[in-house]
Phi, psi and omega in degrees: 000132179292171146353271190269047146048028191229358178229185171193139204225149199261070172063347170235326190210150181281160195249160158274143171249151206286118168287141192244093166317135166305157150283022196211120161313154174280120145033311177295337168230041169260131196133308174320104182110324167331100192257142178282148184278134164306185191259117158317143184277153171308148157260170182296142165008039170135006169251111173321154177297290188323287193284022180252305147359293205275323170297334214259012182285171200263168183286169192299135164275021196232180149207154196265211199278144160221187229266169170302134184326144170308086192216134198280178224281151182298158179290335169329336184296314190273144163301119182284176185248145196328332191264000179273297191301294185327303175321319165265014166265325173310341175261346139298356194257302178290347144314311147316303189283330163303315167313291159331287175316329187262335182303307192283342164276333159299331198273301228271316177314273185341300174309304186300328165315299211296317160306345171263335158335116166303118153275152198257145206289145167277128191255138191274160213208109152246131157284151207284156172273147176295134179171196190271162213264334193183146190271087190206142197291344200276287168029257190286279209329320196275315171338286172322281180335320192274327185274356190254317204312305206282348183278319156328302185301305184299316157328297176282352177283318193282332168276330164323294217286327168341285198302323183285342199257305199280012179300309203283356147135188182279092147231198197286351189273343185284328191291331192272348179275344192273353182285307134338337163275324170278335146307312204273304179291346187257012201240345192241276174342315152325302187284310161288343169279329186273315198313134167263093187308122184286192171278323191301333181238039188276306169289326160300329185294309176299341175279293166332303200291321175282343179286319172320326201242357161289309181299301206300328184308318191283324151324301175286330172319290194309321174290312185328296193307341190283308190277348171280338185069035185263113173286314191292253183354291168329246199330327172247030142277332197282312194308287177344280180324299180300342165289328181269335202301310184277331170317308201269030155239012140280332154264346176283321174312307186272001177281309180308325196287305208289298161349302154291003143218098206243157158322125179264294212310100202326149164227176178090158162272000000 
């Protein structure tokens, strides 16, 4: 339905919709039009008057609906012409590309602010590298000695806990300790293959070093057996741990002992 309710459109063009006039004239036009009836012809043989009256009455004074004047469709209809759409598309575009000029004068003002912007000058900053305090044997002994304590303390929390958990057989709380055990030794074994050992702790070191890497076997034996369901590979990787476990913080004590009197003099260039 249009607008002004006076079209309608039947899927290709818009209709005019059909006006429907009363059947009955207003007052003003009753009459209108009016002819007087002439003198009726006799009626025929055996046909009442009246329905002879009635065939010969005049047409109806009214008419009936028909379609609405031929008047060509209202401008909702009409189409703008062509040179009106470019027009508004044209003042869309420039509208677009001024928005884009300002956007790019804002980016460019802004950058040049930011460059002129005083900045506080970078000051380099170096960290010392890890290693011993001064090139002496007592130096890297004490050195060593500093990098092993906190794994050694875990070390020994975790062989407590070995022995108390994996007495009653493979379970899973027993499996988390070797894991934890393979932490603490992979934290050291490293550090000790790498070191440059003075002599003054060269034999505790070397003790140390083999019990240590004995411990990591009888671990990995011991998980082996856990994750295969093999009790016997279990039990004599654990009987391994557990021999070594109080051994090697008795050599790490004397590794530590010897260490305090390693040679303060510097060497080296």
């Amino acid at each position: 339905m249009s607008p002004d309710k006076k079209w309608f459109w039947d899927g290709s063009a818009w209709r005019p919709i059909p006006v429907h006039e009363a059947a009955f004239p207003n007052w003003k036009g009753i009459g209108a039009g009016f002819s007087p009836e002439m003198a009726a012809p006799a009626a025929a043989v055996g046909v009442p008057a009246a329905a002879s009256r009635r065939q010969a009455a005049p047409a109806p004074g009214y008419r009936m609906a028909g379609p609405a004047p031929d008047v060509a469709a209202p401008h909702w209809n009409v189409k703008p012409p062509m040179q009106a759409r470019m027009r508004r598309y044209g003042i869309m575009a420039a509208g677009v590309g001024v928005l884009i000029a300002v956007v790019a004068l804002v980016s460019v003002l802004a950058t040049l602010a930011l460059s002129n912007h005083p900045t506080a000058p970078q000051v380099a900053t170096t960290r010392p590298a890890a290693g011993p305090a001064s090139r002496s044997d007592s130096a890297r002994a004490a050195y060593l000695v500093k990098t092993m304590t906190a794994p050694m303390a875990d070390l020994k929390d975790t062989t407590s806990l070995t022995r108390t958990t994996c007495t009653v057989g493979m379970t899973s709380s027993c499996a988390d300790t070797f894991v934890s055990l393979d932490n603490s030794l992979n934290a050291m074994l490293p550090v000790m293959e790498k070191a440059n050992i003075p002599q003054c702790i060269g034999v505790q070191e070397a003790i140390l070093h083999g019990d240590l890497a004995n411990m990591y076997l009888g671990e990995q034996l011991a998980y082996k057996g856990f994750h295969d369901n093999k009790k016997s590979v279990f039990t004599s990787g654990l009987v391994q741990i557990n021999s070594l476990s109080g051994r090697v913080q008795t050599e790490f004590a004397a590794m530590a002992s010897a260490a305090a009197g390693c040679d303060t003099t510097i060497t080296g260039p």
